[in-house]
N, C-alpha and C positions, 0 to 999 in steps of 0.2 A: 428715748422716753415716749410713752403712748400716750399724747396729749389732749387732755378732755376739757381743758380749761385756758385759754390763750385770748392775753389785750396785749395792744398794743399804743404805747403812748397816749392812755387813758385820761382825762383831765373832767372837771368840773368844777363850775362856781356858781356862787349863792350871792344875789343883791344885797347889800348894807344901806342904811343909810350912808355909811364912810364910801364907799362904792362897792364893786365887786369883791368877795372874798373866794381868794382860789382855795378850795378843800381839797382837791387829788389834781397833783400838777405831776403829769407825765408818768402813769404808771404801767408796767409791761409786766405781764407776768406768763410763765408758763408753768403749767400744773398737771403732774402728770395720774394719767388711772389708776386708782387704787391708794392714791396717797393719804394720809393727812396733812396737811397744809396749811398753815396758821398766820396770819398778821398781828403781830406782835408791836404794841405802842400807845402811847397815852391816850385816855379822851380825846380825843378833839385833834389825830393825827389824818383823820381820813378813811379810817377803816369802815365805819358804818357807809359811809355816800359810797364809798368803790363796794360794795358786798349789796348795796342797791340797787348800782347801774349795773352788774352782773345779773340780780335777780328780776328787769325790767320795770323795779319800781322807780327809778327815776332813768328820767331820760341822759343820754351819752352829750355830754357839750361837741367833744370832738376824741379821734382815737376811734379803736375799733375794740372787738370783744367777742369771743365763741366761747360756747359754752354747751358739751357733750355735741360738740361739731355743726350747733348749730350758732347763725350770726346774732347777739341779742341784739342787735340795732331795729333788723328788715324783718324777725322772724320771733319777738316775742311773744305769742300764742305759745307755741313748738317748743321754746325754750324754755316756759313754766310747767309743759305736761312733764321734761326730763328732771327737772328739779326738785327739792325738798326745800325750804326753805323755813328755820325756826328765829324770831325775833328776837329779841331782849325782852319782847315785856309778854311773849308767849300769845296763842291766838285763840285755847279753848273756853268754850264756854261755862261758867261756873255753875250754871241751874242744871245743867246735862252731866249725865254719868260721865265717866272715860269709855265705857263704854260706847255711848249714845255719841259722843262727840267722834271716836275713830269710825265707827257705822259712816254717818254724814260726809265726813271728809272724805272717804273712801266713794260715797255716791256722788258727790260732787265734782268727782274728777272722771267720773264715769264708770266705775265697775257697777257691775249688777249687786244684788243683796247677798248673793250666797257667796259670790269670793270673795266680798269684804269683807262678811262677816267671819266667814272663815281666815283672813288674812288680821283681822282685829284681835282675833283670838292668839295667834300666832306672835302676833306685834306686843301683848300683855304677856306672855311667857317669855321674850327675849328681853324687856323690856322691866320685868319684876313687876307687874300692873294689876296681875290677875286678883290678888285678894283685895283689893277694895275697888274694882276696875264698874262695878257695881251701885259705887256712891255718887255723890253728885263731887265736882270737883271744887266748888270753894270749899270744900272738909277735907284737902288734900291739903299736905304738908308740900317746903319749898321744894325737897328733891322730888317727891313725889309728883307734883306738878310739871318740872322741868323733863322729867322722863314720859308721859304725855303729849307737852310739847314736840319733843323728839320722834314719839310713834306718829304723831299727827304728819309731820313731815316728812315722815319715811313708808306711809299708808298706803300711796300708790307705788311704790318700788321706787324711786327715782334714781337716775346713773350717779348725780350728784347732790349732798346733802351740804346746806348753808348753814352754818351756827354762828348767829352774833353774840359774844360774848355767852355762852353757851351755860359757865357757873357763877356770874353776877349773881348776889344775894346769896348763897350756899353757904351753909357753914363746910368746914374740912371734911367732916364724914360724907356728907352729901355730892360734897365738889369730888371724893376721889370716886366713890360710887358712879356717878355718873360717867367718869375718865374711865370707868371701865366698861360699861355700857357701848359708851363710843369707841373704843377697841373694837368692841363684838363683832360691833358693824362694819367698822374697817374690814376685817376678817372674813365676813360675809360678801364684800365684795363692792362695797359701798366706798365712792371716792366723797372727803369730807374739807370742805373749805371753813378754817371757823376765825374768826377775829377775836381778841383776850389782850387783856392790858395783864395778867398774873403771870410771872414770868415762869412761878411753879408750873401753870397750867402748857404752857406752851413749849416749856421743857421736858414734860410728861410725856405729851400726847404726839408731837409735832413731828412728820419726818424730818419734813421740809418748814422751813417759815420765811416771811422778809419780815424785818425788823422798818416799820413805818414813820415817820415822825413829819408835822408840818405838810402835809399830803406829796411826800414824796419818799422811794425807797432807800434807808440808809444803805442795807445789808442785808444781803439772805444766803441761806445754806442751811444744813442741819445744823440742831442746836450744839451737836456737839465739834461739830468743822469750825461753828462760830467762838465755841468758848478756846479752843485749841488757838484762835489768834488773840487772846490775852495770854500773853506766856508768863508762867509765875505764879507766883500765888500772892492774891493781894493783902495789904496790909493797912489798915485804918487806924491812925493814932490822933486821939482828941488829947490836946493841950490847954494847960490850965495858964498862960500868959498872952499876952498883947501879939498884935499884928507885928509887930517887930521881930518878934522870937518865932511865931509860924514862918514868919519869911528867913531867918536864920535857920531854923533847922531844915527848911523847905534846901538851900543852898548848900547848908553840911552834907546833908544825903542825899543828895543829886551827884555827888561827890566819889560817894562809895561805889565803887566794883563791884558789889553784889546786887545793886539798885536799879532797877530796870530803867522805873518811871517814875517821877514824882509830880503831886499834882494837889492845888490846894482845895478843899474839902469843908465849908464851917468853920467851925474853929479848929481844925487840925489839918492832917496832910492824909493823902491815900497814894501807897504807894504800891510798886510790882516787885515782888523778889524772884531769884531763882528757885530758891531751897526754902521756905518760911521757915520752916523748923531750926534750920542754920541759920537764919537771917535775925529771928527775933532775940535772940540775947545778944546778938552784936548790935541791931538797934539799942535797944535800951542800955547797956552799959556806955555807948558811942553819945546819948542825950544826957545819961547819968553825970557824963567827966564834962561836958560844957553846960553844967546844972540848967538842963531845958527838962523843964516838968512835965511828968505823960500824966494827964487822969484817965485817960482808957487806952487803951490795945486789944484790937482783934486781928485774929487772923482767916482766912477764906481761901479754898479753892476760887478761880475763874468763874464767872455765871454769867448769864444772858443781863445781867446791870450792867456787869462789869462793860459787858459789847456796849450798850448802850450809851453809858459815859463816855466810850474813848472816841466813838463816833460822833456823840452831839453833845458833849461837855458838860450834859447834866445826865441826874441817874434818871432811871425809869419810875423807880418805889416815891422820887420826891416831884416829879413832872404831873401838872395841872390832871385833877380825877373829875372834874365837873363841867368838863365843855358841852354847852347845850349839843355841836355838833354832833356827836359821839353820842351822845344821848336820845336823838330826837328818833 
């Protein structure tokens, strides 16, 4: 792998009153050219402080870190000329065009007037910008803004482009618009580091990802190498009785042959089969004959939850969405 993005046992922590809080306890990663590359995991797992100490806005505790071959520790001037870097909460100005805001960004990084502006013009075509690229941007809608965003940080070429949380506040048409946008640029030749707690989003886009949780890595590989080690297809049954009877049928079907995993869930059980299709009418007539009451059944292919539960015991869709860390 040609690698454009390499830490090594990366760590950082933040004062409490309680004391010290470690946010990213020993993170290694390598990232190779041309990928996309995702950190996948709740609020408040570490993703935003590590995609900081990579882009020079906070400083390294301890660990090391390159970034398009250069050291961000000794050499962060160098290492924000190679970068793109877009926020969560975006960085354009709303009194200025998109136009006037790509112009600026461009001279601030040092081109002259006529490659930027030429390069602005270019960045609103790949981009979809050009027919309102002329208003001022608080009259821009959310994708529209976020795809701004995106040119703003891709304006000087940079080798690698940072996305925190890239479709926070999107709706679905928006969120996939933009997913393809960030193709584009993949394909152009643009290697893309982004953090996302949406497991759709990370599953979409993601060559590679690590799965983050408690600032440390659970699990990485492609999404689809990750979902291949839930084997089965999963099964979620909510019951309409006591703790008594979830722990009974938890035990009957821990039982079966067909049963991979069982594991309790709320009020019900989530379990692994081999065959769903096969498996779900031998469930239900098997709780039928020791009259254990189902109020729901669903059934699921594997997903990036799924990885996520068997690793850290809880799902992703129900793990804390409001950690100041993650947010700040």
């Amino acid at each position: 792998m040609n690698t454009i993005i390499s830490t090594t046992d990366l760590k950082k922590s933040f004062g409490s009153k309680r004391g010290p809080i470690e946010a990213v306890r020993g993170i290694s990663i390598e990232v190779g050219r041309g990928e996309i590359f995702g950190f996948l995991g709740p609020n408040g797992a570490g993703k935003t402080t590590t995609l900081r100490m990579l882009t020079t806005l906070l400083p390294i505790d301890s660990g090391s870190a390159t970034v398009a071959g250069v050291d961000v520790a000794s050499q962060p001037k160098l290492v924000r000329a190679r970068i793109g870097y877009v926020s969560q909460l975006g960085g354009a100005d709303d009194l200025a065009t998109g136009r006037e805001n790509l112009i600026l960004q461009g001279r601030l990084y040092g081109g002259d007037l006529a490659s930027v502006t030429a390069r602005a013009e270019t960045l609103m075509e790949i981009l979809d910008l050009t027919e309102f690229a002329d208003r001022r941007v608080k009259t821009y809608s959310g994708g529209q803004r976020r795809r701004l965003d995106v040119a703003l940080g891709i304006v000087h070429e940079p080798e690698v482009l940072f996305l925190d949380e890239p479709s926070t506040g999107l709706d679905p048409q928006n969120r996939a618009n933009l997913w393809e946008h960030v193709r584009m640029l993949q394909a152009r030749g643009t290697t893309i580091f982004l953090t996302t707690h949406y497991l759709e989003e990370a599953d979409a886009l993601c060559d590679r990802l690590m799965i983050i949780d408690h600032g440390q890595i659970v699990i990485e590989g492609s999404p689809r190498d990750l979902k291949r080690e839930v084997a089965g297809d999963a099964v979620v049954l909510n019951l309409h009785d006591s703790d008594s009877v979830v722990a009974r049928a938890r035990t009957l079907l821990t039982e079966q042959p067909y049963v991979r995993e069982v594991s309790v869930e709320g009020d019900g059980l989530r379990l692994y089969v081999e065959d769903g299709s096969t498996a779900l009418p031998q469930l239900m007539r098997l709780l039928d004959s020791e009259r254990i009451a189902i109020k729901s059944i669903s059934l699921s292919e594997p997903t990036l939850d799924d990885v996520f539960l068997r690793k850290t015991g809880r799902s992703l869709r129900d793990a804390g969405t409001n950690s100041k860390e993650d947010a700040a």
